[in-house]
C-alpha positions as CSV (number, residue, x, y, z in Angstrom):
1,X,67.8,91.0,97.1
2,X,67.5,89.3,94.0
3,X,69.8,88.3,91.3
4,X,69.9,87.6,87.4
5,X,72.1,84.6,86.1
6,X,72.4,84.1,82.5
7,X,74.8,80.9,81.9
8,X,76.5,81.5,78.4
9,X,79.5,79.0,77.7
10,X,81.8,79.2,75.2
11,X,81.7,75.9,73.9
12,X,78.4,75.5,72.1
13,X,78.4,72.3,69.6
14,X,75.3,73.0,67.6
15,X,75.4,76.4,66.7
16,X,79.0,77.4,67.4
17,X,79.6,80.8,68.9
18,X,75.9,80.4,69.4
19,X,75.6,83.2,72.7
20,X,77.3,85.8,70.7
21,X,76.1,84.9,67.1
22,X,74.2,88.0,65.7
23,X,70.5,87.5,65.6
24,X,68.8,90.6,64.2
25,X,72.6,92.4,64.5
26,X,73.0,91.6,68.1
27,X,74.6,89.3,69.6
28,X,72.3,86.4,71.3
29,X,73.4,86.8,74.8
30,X,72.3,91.0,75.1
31,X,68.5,90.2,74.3
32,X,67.9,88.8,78.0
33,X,70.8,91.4,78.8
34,X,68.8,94.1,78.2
35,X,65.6,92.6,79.3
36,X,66.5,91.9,83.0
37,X,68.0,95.3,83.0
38,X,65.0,97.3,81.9
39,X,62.7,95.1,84.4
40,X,64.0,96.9,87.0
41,X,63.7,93.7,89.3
42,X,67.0,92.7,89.8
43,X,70.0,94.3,92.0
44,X,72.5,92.4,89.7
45,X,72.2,91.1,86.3
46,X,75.1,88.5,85.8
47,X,76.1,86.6,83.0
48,X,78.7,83.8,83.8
49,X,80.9,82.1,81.1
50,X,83.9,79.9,80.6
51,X,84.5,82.5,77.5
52,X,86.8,85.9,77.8
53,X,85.1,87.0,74.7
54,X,81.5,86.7,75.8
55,X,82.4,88.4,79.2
56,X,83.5,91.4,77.1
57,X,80.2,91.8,75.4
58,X,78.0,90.8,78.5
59,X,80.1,93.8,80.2
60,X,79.7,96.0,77.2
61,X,75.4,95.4,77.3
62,X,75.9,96.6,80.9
63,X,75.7,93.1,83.2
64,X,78.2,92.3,85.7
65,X,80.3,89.0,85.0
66,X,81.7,85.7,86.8
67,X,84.2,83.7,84.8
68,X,83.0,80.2,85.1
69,X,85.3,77.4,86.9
70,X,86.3,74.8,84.4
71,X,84.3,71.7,86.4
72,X,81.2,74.1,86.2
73,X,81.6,74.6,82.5
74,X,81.9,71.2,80.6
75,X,79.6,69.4,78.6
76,X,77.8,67.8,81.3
77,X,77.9,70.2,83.7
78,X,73.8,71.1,85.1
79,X,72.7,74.3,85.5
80,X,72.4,74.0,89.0
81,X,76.1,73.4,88.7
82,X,77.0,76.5,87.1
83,X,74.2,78.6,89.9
84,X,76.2,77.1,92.6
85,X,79.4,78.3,90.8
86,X,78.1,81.7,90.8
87,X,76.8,81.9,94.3
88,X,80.1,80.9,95.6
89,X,81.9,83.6,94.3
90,X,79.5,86.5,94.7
91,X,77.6,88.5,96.7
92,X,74.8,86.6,98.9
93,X,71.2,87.0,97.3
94,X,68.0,85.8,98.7
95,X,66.7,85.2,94.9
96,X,67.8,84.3,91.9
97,X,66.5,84.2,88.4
98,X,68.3,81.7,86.0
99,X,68.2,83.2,82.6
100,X,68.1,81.0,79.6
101,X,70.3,82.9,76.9
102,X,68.0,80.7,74.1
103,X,65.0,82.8,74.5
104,X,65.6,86.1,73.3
105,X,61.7,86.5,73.2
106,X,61.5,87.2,76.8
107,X,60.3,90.8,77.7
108,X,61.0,93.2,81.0
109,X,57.2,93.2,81.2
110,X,57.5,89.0,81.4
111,X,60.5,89.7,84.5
112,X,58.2,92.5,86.0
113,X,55.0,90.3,86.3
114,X,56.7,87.2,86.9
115,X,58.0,88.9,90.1
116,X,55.0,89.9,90.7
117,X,53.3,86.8,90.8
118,X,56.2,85.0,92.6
119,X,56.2,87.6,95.8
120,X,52.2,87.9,95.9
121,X,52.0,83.9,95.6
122,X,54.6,83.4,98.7
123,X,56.3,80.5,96.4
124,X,60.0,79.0,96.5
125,X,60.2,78.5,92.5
126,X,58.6,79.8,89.3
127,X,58.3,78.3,86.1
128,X,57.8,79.7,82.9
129,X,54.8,78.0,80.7
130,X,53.0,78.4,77.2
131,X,49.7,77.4,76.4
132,X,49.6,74.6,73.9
133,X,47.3,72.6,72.2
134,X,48.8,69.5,70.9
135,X,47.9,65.8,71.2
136,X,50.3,64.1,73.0
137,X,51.3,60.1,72.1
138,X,53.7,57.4,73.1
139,X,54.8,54.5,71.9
140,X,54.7,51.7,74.6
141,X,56.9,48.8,72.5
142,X,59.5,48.0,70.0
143,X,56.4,47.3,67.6
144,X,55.3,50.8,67.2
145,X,52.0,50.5,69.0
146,X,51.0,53.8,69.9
147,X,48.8,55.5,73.2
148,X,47.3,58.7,73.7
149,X,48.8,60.2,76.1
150,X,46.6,63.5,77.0
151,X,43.0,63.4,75.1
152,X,40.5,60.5,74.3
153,X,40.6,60.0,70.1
154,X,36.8,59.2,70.5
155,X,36.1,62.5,71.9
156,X,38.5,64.5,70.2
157,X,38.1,68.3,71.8
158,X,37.7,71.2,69.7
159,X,40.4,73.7,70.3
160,X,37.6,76.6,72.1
161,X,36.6,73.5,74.3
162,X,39.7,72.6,75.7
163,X,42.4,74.5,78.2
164,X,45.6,72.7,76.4
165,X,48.5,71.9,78.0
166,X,50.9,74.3,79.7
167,X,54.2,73.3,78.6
168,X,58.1,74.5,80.2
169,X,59.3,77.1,77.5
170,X,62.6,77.2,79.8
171,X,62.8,81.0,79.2
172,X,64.0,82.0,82.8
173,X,63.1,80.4,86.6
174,X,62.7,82.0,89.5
175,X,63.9,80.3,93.3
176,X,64.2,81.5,96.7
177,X,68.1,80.3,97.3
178,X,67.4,78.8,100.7
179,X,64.9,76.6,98.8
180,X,67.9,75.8,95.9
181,X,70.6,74.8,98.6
182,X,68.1,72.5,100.3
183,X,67.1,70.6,97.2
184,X,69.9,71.2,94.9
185,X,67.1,72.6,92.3
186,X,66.1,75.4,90.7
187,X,62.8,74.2,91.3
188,X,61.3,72.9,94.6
189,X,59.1,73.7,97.6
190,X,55.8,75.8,96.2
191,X,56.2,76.3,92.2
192,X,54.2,78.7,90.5
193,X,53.6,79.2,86.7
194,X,54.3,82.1,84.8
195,X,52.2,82.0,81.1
196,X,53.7,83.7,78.2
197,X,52.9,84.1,74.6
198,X,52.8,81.1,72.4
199,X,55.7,82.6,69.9
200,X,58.2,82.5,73.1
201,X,57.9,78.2,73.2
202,X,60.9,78.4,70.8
203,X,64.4,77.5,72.2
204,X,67.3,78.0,69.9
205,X,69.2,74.5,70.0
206,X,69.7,73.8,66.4
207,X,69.9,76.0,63.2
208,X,65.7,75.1,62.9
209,X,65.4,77.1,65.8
210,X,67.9,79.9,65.2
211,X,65.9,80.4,61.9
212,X,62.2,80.4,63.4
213,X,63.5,82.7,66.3
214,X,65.0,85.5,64.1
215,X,61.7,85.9,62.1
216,X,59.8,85.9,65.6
217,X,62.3,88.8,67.1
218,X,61.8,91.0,63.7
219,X,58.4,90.8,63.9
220,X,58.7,91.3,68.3
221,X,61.4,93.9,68.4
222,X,61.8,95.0,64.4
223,X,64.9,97.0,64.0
224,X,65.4,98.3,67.7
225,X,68.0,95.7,68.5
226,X,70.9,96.8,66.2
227,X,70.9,100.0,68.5
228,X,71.2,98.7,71.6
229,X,74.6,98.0,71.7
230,X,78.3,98.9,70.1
231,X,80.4,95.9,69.9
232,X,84.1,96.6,71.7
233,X,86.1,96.9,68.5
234,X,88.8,94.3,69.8
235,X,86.1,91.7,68.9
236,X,86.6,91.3,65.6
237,X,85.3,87.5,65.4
238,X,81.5,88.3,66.3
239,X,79.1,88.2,63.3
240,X,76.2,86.6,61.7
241,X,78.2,83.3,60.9
């Protein structure tokens, strides 16, 4: 049996009321809502928050909801904090998919094939990836020197001549829950990679990325997603700002 786990606190610094902030007129939060509910993948699509008012729209999209312990929802709480947190409270599932409610790109195909790939492979963890081709540097001293850090500058590779770089978008990982309790991670034992589309590399952390993401969902899922869900009226607080 496997499980969806979307982690949505309350308490977002950046953005505030980020998870619920309308993007496209809906909130953040239903876009992977709606996603791991369409895939078909998933016995249970949870979204677990410190936040009464998120929990009302989570259950309005149509997921199931934990409300987060207060250890597993500060600042410096992990992840793997807030998975344990859920797991303790709910039905046992052999898999779980953590759901990163900052990448409202992701797609029920992406769950579907992902699934598929991580059953046929035989692995404990899946990673999502995108394909990039960037030159990667570092600086090795106070002095500025800088190194290259993935490509020769005397044989710099054309962009058809090189593979790039596969690069964590952080859009959702998949791990056998045995595997998670015996390492404490989300990912160990055999990982395999998921590839998605270049436009889903964007996490929204900062207003930067809230802006670049909106454009990307109009152009991805143009009008559909003010009709994919009616707001509880006693919810007055949700909007665009």
């Amino acid at each position: 049996m496997a499980h969806a786990l979307i982690l949505a606190r309350g308490g977002s610094k950046g953005i505030p009321k980020k998870n619920i902030k309308l993007l496209n007129g809906v909130p953040l939060v239903v876009y992977n809502i709606k996603a791991a509910l369409e895939s078909g993948v998933f016995a249970v699509v949870a979204v677990s928050s410190d936040d009464d008012e998120i929990l009302a729209i989570a259950r309005a999209a149509g997921a199931a909801t934990h409300k987060r312990s207060p250890a597993a929802a500060t600042d410096t709480a992990t992840s793997e904090v807030g998975i344990f947190d859920y797991l303790e409270h709910h039905h046992p599932c052999d898999v779980l998919a953590l759901v990163q409610c900052t990448s409202p790109l992701t797609t029920a195909d992406d769950f579907r094939n992902a699934w598929e790939l991580f059953r046929n492979s035989g692995a404990d963890g899946l990673v999502t990836v995108v394909r990039t081709h960037r030159f990667l540097w570092r600086v090795e001293d106070g002095g500025g020197v800088a190194a290259p850090m993935n490509y020769d500058p005397a044989y710099r590779p054309r962009r058809q001549d090189w593979a790039g770089e596969l690069v964590e978008n952080g859009a959702f990982y998949l791990m056998k829950v045995a595997s998670l309790r015996a390492s404490g991670s989300r990912l160990s034992g055999k990982i395999v990679a998921y590839e998605m589309p270049e436009d889903t590399l964007v996490e929204i952390d900062s207003l930067v990325d809230w802006t670049i993401a909106e454009v990307l969902a109009k152009a991805r899922f143009g009008d559909s997603p003010t009709s994919w869900l009616k707001l509880p009226s006693f919810l007055p607080s949700v909007g665009s700002e």
